[in-house]
C-alpha positions in Angstrom: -7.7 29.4 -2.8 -5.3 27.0 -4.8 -6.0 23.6 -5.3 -4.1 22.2 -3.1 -6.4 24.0 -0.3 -9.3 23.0 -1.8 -8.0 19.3 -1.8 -7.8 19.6 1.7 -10.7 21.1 2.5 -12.7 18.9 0.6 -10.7 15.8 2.1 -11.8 16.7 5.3 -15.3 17.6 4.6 -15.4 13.6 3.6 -13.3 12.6 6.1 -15.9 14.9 8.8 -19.0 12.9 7.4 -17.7 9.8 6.0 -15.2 8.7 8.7 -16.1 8.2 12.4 -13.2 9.3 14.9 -10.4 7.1 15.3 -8.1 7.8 18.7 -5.7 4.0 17.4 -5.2 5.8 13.9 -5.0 9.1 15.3 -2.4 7.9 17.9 -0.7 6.5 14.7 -0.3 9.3 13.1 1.1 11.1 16.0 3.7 8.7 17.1 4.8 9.3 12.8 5.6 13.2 13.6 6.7 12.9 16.9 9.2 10.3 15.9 10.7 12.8 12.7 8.8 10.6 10.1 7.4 12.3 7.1 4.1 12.4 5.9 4.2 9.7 3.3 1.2 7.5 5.1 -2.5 7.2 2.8 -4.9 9.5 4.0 -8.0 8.8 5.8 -10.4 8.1 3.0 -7.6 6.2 1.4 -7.2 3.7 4.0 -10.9 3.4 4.4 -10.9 2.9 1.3 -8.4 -0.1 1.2 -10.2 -1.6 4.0 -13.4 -1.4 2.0 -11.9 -3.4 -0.8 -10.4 -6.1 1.7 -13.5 -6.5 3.0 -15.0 -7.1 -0.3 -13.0 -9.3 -2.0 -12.9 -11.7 1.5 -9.4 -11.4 2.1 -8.0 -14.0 4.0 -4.2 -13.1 3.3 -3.3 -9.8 2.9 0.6 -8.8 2.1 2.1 -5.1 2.4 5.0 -3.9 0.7 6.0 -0.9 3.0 4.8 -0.8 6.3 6.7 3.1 7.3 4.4 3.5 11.1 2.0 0.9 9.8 -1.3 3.1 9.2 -2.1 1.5 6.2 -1.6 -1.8 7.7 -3.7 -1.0 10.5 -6.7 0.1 8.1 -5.7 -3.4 6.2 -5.8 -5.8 9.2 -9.5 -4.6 10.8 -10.9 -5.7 7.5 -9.4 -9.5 8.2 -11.8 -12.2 9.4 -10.8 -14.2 12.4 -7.8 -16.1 11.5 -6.6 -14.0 9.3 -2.9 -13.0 8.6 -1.2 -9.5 6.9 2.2 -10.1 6.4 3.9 -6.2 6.3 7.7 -6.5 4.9 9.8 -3.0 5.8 13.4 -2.3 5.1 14.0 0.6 7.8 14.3 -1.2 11.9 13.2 2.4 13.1 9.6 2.1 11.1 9.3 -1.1 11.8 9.8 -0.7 15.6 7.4 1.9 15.6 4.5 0.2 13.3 5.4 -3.1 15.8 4.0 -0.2 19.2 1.0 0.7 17.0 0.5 -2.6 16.4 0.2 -3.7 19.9 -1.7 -1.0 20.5 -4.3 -1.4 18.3 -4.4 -5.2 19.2 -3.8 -6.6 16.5 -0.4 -7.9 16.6 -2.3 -11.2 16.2 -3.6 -10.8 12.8 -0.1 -8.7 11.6 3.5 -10.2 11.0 6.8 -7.4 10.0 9.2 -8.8 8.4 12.3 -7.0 8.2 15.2 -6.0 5.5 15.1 -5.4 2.0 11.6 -6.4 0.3 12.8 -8.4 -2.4 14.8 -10.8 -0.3 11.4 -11.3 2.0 9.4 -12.2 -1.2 12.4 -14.3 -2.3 12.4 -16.2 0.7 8.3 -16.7 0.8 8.4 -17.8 -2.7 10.7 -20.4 -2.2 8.9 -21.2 0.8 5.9 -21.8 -0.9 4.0 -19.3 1.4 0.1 -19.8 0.6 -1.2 -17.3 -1.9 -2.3 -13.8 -0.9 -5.6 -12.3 -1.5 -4.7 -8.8 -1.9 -0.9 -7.4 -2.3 -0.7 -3.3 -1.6 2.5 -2.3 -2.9 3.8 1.2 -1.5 7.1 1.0 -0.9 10.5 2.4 -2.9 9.0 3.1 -6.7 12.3 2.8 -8.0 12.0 -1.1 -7.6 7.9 -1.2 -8.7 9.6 -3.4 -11.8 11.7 -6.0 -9.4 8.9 -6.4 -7.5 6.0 -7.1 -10.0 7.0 -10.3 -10.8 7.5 -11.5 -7.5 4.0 -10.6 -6.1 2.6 -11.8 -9.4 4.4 -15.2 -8.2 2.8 -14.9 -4.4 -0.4 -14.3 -6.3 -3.0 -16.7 -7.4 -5.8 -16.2 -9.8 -8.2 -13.1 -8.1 -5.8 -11.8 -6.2 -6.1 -7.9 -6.5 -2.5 -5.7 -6.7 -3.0 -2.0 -5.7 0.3 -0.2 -6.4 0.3 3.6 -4.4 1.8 6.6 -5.6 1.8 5.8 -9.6 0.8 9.2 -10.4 3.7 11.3 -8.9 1.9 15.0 -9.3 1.6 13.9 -13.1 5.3 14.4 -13.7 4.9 10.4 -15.0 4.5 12.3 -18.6 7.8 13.3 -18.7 10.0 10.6 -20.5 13.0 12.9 -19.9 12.9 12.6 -16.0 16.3 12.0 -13.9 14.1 11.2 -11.0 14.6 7.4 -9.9 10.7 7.6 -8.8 9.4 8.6 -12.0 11.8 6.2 -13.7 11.0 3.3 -12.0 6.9 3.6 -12.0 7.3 4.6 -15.5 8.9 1.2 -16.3 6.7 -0.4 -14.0 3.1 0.8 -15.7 5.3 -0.5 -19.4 5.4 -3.8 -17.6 1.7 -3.6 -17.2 0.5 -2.9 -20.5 -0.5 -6.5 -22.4 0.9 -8.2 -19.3 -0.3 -12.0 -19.9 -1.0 -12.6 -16.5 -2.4 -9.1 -15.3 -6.0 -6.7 -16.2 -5.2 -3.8 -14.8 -6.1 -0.1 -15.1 -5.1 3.5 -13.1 -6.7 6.4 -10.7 -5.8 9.3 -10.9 -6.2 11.1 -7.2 -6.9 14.0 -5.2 -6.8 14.8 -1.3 -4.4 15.8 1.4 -1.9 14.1 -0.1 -1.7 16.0 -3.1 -1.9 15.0 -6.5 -0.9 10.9 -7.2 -2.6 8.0 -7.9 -3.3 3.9 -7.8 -3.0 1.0 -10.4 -4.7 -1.8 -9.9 -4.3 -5.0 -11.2 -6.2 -8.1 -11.0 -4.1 -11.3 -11.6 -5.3 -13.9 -14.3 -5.2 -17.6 -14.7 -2.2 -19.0 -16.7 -2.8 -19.3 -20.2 
């Protein structure tokens, strides 16, 4: 068996006894194939697991950086109280159309707000709005602009807010500091930004699952010094 089929396996054996059955995320999931989408979604236990840590921390406002068919965000919102708000920023219309369905769907359209075109302009335009701070921030969108986009959730940040970055690990090609692969590039200059950051603790997972071999950093935001 190679590892990759024991991930799975062992994915699902959690997922079996850990997870109850879920016809809105399965539905999700679906519509992502059917509509030529690749697999790029968190798995099960990684949503759960976001929701988990929503829940804990009390979020109130929750921002998204990548929506893609919105299964993350769905996993993200249920963990809102009443009156709360997830604001999901995605570049492509066709994702965001579809997230938008599963949205509806789901009924939470509500507690969820897409907003469209490239990330950094949307984060431009709430920082110059003064948006309210967020509580959380998960960042999984293009990895070749990790670095643009650190300081500008840091900004829509306020002291406790928690930063989960997906997909740092990259199937542990990260190590190599001869890489041509704007991916690699980018989260590699994006985890230098990190280190001694003035305004940032922060730390790495490495992961496991169906989704291969990857990874989260996490980063709580500090008080001004």
């Amino acid at each position: 068996m190679s590892s990759q089929d024991k991930f799975d396996d062992v994915d699902a054996y959690l997922a079996e006894r850990l997870l109850p059955e879920d016809e809105t995320l399965n539905t999700t999931l679906s519509r992502q194939t059917e509509a030529g989408l690749p697999p790029m979604a968190v798995s099960a236990l990684q949503g759960a697991f976001l929701n988990i840590i929503a829940q804990s921390l009390g979020a109130k406002r929750i921002l998204e950086l990548g929506t893609f068919a919105g299964y993350s965000t769905i996993w993200l919102a249920r963990a809102l109280p009443e009156g709360g708000k997830l604001i999901t920023l995605e570049l492509q219309d066709v994702n965001a159309d579809l997230a938008q369905r599963n949205f509806d769907d789901a009924g939470l359209s509500d507690r969820i707000e897409i907003r469209r075109g490239p990330a950094e302009k949307s984060m431009n335009i709430m920082i110059n709005d003064g948006v309210a701070p967020f509580d959380l921030i998960f960042m999984d969108s293009d990895k070749i602009n990790y670095p643009i986009y650190l300081e500008q959730v840091i900004m829509l940040s306020r002291p406790g807010t928690l930063i989960i970055a997906d997909n740092v690990v990259r199937d542990g090609r990260i190590t190599d500091d001869q890489s041509k692969d704007p991916s690699i590039r980018g989260v590699r200059t994006f985890l230098d930004q990190l280190k001694n950051h003035p305004r940032l603790t922060s730390t790495a997972i490495q992961t496991v699952g169906d989704k291969g071999y990857d990874g989260f950093a996490m980063m709580l935001v500090n008080a001004e010094t």
